[in-house]
C-alpha positions in Angstrom: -27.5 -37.6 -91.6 -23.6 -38.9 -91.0 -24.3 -40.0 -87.4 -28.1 -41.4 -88.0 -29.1 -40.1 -84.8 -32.8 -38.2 -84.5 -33.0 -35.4 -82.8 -36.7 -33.6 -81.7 -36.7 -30.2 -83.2 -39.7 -28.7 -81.6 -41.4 -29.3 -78.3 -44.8 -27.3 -78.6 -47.6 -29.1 -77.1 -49.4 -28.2 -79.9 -49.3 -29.7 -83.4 -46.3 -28.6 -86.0 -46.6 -30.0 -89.2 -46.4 -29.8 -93.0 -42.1 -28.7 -93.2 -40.4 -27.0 -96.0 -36.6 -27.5 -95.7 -34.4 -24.0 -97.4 -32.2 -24.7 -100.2 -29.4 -23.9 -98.2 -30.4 -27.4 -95.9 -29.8 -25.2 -92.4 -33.4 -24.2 -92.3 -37.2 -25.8 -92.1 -40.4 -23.3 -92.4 -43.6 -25.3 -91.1 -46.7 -24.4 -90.0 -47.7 -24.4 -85.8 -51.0 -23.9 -84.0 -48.4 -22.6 -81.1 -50.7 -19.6 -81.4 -53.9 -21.5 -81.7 -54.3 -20.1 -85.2 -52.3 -22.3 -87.6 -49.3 -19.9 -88.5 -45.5 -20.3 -90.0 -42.8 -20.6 -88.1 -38.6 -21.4 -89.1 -36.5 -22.9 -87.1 -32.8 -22.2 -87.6 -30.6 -25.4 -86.6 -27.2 -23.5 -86.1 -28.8 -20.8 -83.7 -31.4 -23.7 -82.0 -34.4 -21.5 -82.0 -37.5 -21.1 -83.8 -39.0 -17.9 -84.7 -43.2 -16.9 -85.9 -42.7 -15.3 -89.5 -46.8 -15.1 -89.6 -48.8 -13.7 -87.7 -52.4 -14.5 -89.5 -55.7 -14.2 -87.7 -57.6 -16.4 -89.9 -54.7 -19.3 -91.1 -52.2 -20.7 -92.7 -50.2 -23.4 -94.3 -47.2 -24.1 -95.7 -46.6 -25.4 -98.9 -43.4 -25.9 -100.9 -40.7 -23.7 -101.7 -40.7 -21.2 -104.6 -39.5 -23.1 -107.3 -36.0 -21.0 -108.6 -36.9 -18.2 -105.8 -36.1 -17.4 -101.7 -39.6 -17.8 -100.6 -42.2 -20.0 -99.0 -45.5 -20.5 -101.0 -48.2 -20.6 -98.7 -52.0 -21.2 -99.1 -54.6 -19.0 -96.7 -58.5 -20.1 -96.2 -60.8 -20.0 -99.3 -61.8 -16.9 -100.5 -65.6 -17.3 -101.6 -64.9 -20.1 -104.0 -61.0 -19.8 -104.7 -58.2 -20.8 -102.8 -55.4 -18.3 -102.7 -51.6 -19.2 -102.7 -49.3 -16.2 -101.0 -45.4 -16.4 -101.0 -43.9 -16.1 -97.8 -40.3 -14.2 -96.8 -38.7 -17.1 -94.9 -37.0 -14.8 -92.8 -39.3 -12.2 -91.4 -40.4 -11.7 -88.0 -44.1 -11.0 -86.7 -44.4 -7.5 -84.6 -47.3 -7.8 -82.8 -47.3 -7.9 -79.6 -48.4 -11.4 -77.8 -52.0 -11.6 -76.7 -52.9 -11.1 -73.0 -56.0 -12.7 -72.0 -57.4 -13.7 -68.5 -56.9 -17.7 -67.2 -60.2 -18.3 -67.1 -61.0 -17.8 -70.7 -57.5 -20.0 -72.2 -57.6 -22.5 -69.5 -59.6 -25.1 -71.3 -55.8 -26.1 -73.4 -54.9 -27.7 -70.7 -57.5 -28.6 -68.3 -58.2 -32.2 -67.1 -61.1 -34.1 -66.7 -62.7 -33.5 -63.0 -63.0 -37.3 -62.6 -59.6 -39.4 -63.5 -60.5 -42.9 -65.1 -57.7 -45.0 -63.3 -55.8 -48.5 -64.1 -57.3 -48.0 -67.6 -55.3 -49.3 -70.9 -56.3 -48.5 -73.8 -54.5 -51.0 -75.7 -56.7 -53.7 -74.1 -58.5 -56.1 -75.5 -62.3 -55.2 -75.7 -64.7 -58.5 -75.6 -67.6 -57.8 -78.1 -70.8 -58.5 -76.3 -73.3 -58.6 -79.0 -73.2 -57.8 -82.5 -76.0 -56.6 -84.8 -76.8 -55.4 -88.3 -77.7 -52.1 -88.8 -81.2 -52.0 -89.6 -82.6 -48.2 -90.1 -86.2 -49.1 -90.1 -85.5 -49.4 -85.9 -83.8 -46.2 -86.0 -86.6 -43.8 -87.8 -86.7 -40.0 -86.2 -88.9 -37.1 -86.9 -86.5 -34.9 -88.9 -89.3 -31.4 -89.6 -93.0 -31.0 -89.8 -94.5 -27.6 -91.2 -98.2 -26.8 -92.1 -99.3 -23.6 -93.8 -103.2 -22.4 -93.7 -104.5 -21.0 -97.0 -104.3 -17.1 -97.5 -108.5 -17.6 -97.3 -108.1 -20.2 -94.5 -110.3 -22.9 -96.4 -107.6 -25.6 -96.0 -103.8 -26.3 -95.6 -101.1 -27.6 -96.6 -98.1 -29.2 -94.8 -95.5 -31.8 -94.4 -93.4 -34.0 -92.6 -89.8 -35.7 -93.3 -88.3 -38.8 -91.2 -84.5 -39.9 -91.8 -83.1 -42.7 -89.8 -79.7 -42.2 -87.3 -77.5 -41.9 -90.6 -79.2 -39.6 -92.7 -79.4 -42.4 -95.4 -83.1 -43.0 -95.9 -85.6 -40.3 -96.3 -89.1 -40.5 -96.1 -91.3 -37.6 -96.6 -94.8 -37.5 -96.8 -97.0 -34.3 -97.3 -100.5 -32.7 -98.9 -103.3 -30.6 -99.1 -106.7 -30.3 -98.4 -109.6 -28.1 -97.4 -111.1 -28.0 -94.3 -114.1 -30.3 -94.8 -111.6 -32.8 -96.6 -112.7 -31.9 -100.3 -109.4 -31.0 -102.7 -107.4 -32.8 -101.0 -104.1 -34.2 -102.3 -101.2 -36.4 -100.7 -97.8 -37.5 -101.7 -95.3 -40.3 -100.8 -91.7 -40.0 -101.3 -88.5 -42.1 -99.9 -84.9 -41.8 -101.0 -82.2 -44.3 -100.5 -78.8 -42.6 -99.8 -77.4 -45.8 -98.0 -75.1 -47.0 -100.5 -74.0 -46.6 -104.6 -76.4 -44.4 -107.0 -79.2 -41.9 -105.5 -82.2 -43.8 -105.6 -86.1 -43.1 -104.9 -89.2 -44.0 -105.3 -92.3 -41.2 -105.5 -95.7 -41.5 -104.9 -98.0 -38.3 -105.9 -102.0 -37.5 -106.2 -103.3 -34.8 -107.1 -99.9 -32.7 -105.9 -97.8 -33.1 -109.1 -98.4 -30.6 -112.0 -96.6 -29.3 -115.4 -97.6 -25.8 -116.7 -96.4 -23.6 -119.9 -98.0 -21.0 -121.7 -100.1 -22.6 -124.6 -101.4 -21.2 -127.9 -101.5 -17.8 -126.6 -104.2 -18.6 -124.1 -105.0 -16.7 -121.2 -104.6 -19.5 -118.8 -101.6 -21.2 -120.4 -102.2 -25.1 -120.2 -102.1 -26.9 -116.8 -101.3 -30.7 -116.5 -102.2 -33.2 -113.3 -99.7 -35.9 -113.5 -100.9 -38.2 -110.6 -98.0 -41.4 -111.0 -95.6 -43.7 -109.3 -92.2 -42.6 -109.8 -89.2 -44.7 -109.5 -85.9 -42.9 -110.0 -81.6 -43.2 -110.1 -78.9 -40.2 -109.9 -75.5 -41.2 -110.2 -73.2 -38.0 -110.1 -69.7 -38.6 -111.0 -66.3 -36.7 -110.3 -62.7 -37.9 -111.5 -61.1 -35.6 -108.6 -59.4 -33.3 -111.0 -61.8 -30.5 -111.1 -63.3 -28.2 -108.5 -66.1 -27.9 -111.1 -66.1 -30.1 -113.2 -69.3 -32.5 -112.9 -70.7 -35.7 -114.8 -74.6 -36.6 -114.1 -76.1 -40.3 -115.2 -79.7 -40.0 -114.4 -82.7 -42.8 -115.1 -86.5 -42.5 -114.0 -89.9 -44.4 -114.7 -92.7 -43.1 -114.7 -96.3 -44.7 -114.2 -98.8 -41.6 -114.7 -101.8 -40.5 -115.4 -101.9 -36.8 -117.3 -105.3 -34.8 -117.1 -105.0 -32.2 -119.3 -107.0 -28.8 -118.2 -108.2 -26.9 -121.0 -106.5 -23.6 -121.4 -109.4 -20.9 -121.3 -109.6 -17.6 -123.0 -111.9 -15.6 -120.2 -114.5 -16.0 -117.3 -117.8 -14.2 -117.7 -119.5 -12.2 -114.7 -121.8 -15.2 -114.4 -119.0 -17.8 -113.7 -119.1 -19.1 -117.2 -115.7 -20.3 -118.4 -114.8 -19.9 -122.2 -112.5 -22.2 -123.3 -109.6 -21.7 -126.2 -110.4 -22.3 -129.2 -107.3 -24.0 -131.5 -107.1 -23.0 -134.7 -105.7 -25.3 -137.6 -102.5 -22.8 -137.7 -101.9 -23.2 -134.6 -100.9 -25.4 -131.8 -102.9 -28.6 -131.3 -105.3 -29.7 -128.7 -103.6 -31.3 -125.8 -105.2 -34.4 -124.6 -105.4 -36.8 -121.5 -104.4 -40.2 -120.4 -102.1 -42.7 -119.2 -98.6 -43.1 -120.0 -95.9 -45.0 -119.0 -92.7 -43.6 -119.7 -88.9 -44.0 -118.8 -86.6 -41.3 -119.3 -82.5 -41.8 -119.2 -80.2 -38.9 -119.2 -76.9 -37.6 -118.8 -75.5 -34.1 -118.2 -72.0 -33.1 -118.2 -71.8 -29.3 -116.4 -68.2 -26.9 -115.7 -68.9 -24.2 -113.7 -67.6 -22.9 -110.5 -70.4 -22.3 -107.4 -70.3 -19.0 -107.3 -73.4 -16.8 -107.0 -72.1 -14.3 -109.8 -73.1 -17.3 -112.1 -76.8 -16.4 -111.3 -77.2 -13.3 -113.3 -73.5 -12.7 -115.5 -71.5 -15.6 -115.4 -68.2 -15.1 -117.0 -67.1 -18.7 -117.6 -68.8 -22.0 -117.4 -70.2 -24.3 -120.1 -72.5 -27.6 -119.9 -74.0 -30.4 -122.5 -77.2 -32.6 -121.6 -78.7 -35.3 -123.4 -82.0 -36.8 -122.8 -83.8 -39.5 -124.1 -87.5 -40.3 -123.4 -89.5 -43.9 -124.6 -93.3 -44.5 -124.4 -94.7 -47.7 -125.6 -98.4 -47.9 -125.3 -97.9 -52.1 -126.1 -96.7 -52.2 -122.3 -98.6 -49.1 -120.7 -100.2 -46.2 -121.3 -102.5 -44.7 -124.6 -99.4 -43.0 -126.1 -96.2 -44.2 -128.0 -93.3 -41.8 -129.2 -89.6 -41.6 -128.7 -88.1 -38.6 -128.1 -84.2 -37.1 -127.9 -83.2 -33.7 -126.4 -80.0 -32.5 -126.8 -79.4 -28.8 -124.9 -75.6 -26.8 -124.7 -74.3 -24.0 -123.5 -70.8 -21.4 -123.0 -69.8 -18.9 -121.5 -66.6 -16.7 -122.9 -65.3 -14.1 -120.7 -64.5 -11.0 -122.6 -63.2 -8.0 -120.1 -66.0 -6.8 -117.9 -68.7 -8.3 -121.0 -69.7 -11.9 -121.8 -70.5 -14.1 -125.0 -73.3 -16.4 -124.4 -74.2 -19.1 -126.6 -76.7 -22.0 -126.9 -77.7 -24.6 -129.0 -80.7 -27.0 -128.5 -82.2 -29.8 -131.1 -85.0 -32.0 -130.4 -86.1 -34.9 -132.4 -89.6 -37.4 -132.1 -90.7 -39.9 -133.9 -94.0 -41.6 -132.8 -97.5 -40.7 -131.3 -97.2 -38.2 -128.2 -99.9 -36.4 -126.0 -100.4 -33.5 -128.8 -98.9 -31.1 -125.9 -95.9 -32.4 -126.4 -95.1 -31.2 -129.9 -92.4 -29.9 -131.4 -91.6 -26.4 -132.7 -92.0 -22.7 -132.1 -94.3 -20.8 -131.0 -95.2 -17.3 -129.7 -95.9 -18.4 -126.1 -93.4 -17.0 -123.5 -91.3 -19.1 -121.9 -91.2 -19.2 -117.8 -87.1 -19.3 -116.8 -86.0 -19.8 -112.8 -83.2 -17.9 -111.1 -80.5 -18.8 -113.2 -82.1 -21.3 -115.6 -85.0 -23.3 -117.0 -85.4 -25.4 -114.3 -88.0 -23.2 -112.1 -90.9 -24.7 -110.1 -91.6 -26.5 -106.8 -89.0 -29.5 -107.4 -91.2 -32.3 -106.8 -94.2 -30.6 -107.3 -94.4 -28.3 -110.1 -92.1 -28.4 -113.0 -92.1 -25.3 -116.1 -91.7 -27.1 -120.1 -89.9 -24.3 -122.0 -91.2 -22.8 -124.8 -89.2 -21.9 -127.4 -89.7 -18.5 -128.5 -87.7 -16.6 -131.0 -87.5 -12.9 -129.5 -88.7 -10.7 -132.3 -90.7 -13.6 -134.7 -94.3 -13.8 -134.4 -95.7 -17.1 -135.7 -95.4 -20.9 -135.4 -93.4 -23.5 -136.9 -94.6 -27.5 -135.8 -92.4 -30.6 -136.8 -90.8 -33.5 -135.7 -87.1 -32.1 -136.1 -86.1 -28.7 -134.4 -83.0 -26.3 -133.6 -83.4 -23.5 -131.2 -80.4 -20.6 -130.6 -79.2 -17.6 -128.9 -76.3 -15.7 -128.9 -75.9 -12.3 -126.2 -73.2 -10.3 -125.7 -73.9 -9.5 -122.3 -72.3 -6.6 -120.5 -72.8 -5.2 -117.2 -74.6 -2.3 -116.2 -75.7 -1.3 -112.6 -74.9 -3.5 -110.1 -78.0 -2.4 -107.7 -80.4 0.4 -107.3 -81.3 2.1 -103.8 -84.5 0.4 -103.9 -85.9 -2.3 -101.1 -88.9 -2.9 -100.1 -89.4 -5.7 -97.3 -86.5 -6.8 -98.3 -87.0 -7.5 -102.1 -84.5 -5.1 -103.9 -83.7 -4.6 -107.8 -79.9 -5.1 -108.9 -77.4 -6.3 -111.2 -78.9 -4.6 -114.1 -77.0 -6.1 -117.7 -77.7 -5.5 -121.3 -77.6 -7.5 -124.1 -77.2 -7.8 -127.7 -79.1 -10.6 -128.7 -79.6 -13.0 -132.0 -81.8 -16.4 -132.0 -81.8 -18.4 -134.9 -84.2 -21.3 -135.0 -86.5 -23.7 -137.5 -88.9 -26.6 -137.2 -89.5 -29.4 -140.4 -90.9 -32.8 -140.6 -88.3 -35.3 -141.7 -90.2 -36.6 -144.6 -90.7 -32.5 -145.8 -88.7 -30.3 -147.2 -87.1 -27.7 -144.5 -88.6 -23.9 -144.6 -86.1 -21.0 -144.5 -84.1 -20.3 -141.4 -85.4 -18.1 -138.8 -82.9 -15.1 -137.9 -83.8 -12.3 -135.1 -81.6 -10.1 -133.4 -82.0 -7.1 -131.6 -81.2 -5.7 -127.6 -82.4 -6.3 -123.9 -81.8 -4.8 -120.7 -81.8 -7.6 -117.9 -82.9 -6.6 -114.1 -83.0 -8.9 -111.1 -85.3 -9.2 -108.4 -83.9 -9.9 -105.4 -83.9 -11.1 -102.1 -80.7 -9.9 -100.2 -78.0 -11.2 -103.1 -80.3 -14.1 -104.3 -82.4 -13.1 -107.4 -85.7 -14.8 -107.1 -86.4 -14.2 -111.2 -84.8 -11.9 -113.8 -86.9 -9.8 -116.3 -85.4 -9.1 -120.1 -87.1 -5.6 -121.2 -85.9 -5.6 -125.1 -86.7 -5.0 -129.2 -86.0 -7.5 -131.2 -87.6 -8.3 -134.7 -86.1 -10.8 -138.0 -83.3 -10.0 -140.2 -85.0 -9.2 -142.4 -87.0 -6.6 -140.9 -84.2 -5.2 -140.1 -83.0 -4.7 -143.1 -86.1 -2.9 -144.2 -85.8 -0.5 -141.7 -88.9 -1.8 -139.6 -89.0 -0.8 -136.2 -88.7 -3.4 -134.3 -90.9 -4.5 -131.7 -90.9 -4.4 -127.6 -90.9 -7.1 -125.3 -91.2 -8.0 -122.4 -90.2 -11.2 -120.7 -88.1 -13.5 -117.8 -84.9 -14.0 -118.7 -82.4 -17.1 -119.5 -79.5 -16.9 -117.9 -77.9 -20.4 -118.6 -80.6 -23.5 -119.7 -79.3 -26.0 -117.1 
């Protein structure tokens, strides 16, 4: 520092960085790939030399010195989805023994290329030739193509996805049909990843359904929603969170729903009979077009970690949707509704609290499907949440059934939620069959609360239930394809009469987004 002069310290070929001077101002720590693997070394000015305090086989890196200690804080590769920070004695030495390996197979640090490129300099001034904008509609590649016969082999159904050089535009196209072209159905699809939001545009026939389980029907009620589909994601990150995630979302929809009866049975002869509705129960859904543009926002913490598909132990999210029809500008149906969902985790020991809380509100004239309420149908859950299905193809509405109620409660307004104290059980069983194995057993103590009123009545009595589950995965390897809930659950009330309550059987929410 007195005389100003610089001095090199190291001469490795290979790249030192990242130094971490001692308190004492005699000593630096920093990290070398001297031994290909990025390791610490310290180099001692008074004695000249530097010396290899690590000897990792993986890496790593130094940091900063231990604030009011005599050691090196280091960090070390990720560990699944954490990064771990390891303090360092300064002054160690490494005792393993240097690593003899033939020429042939460490030669490459230092070869050459065969053929020298002379009289070249780099610093040079390169004339630009030609110039062009990129235009990716000259650069389209076939990306995959899959087709799939029919377990009967009457037909098939396939695919095929394009992308340009950059991987920003998408186009996939894709359908089914039977052999002598009859059935057949076809979607369009292209996404915009060039610049700003997510955007796409979605073309489907025939391809595009919505099912649920409807009025205790044995068929459940399927819907065909052939539509143009114009859509926007915008996810958002301030950099101070490895988990933290904000989600603006906006889609318009141009669609045509055909609504197929839910049927009760199929006689011997072939002979369908359909459900019939009764006035205490859920109303007959009907067809027809719609126009309707849907804006949303979701606001999720919780680390990627496959744990948080079947116990997670932290993690909490809010989403807020909000849905417009107006038949004056498309469509046979007018209504405006707002979805609000939540959800927490709370880590307690080895157990977990779970909570949610969901309210939906409507005002106007939907498709009668769409109501709002409970009901006794079960609901169909994903692995992990309510957002099973085929992605483009096949989404799941939730129905929201109060385990342990029996009956049905319609309205405009309506609150939905649960509360488990989950706790871990078995984590697998020594049972796999092609692969598919059962595991990470949990049970559950369980209360849902819920109600349904019209705004202009006056509100019934709360629903309360509560009662207890045992949870089991089905696996494939460590990913659960669905998890089943085997429980008893019955009202408050019930309880309180000493009922006994009653079983049930059903997939299982884990977290509702």
């Amino acid at each position: 520092m007195a005389s100003g002069e610089t001095k090199r310290i190291t001469t490795n070929p290979e790249v030192d960085y990242l130094p971490v001077w001692h308190p004492d101002g005699f000593k630096i720590t920093y990290t070398s790939h001297a031994g290909s693997s990025p390791n610490l070394w310290t180099v001692n000015f008074t004695a000249g030399e530097s010396v290899q305090i690590t000897d990792v086989g993986e890496a790593i890196w130094s940091v900063q010195w231990t604030p009011k200690g005599n050691t090196v804080l280091a960090q070390t590769l990720n560990d699944v989805d954490s990064v771990r920070v390891v303090m360092v004695d300064p002054n160690r030495s490494i005792t393993t023994e240097p690593l003899q390996m033939r020429e042939s197979v460490t030669r490459w640090r230092d070869q050459t290329p065969e053929n020298i490129l002379h009289n070249i300099d780099p610093e040079a001034h390169v004339d630009i030739i030609k110039t062009d904008s990129y235009k990716f509609y000259k650069h389209v590649k076939h990306f995959t193509s899959l087709a799939i016969p029919y377990i009967d082999f009457s037909g098939f159904l396939g695919f095929t996805n394009w992308t340009d050089a950059m991987g920003r535009h998408l186009l996939l196209a894709g359908g089914a049909t039977e052999w002598d072209g009859s059935g057949s159905g076809y979607f369009l699809s292209y996404i915009n990843a060039q610049s700003g939001p997510l955007w796409g545009i979605n073309y489907y026939f025939d391809t595009r359904w919505k099912f649920r389980y409807y009025d205790e029907s044995r068929s459940g009620l399927s819907e065909r929603l052939d539509c143009w589909n114009l859509w926007v994601s915008q996810p958002l990150n301030f950099g101070t969170s490895m988990s933290s995630n904000h989600s603006f979302e906006a889609s318009l929809s141009i669609q045509n729903r055909v609504a197929y009866m839910p049927y009760d049975s199929v006689g011997t002869d072939g002979v369908i009979y359909y459900h019939q509705f009764k006035i205490d129960g859920l109303p007959k859904p009907e067809s027809g077009q719609e126009g309707i543009l849907s804006l949303g926002y979701q606001w999720v913490n919780r680390r990627p970690h496959k744990n948080n598909l079947v116990l997670p132990a932290h993690g909490w999210g809010v989403s807020v949707m909000y849905d417009l029809a107006q038949s004056s500008v498309y469509g046979d149906f007018t209504y405006r509704r707002l979805t609000m969902d939540s959800f927490t985790n709370v880590g307690i020991g080895p157990a977990v609290l779970f909570f949610r809380g969901k309210t939906i509100s409507l005002t106007g004239s939907p498709p009668p499907q769409e109501y709002v309420g409970l009901s006794n149908d079960p609901p169909i859950y994903g692995p992990g949440d309510n957002q099973g299905g085929l992605g483009f193809f096949l989404s799941l509405q939730e129905n929201h059934n109060l385990r342990g109620w029996e009956g049905v409660r319609l309205g405009d307004r309506m609150f939905f939620g649960t509360t488990e104290l989950r706790i871990p059980l078995i984590p697998s069983l020594p049972i796999n069959i092609f692969g598919i194995s059962i595991g990470d057993i949990t049970g559950a103590l369980i209360s849902d609360v819920g109600n349904a009123w019209y705004a202009r009545d006056d509100m019934e009595k709360w629903i309360v239930t509560r009662g207890f589950e045992v949870k089991v995965a089905v696996r494939i390897g460590d990913v659960p394809l669905f998890i089943l809930a085997f429980g008893r659950a019955q009202t408050v009330d019930d309880w309180r009469n000493n009922k006994i309550p009653g079983a049930y059987a059903r997939l299982a929410l884990i977290n509702p987004f």
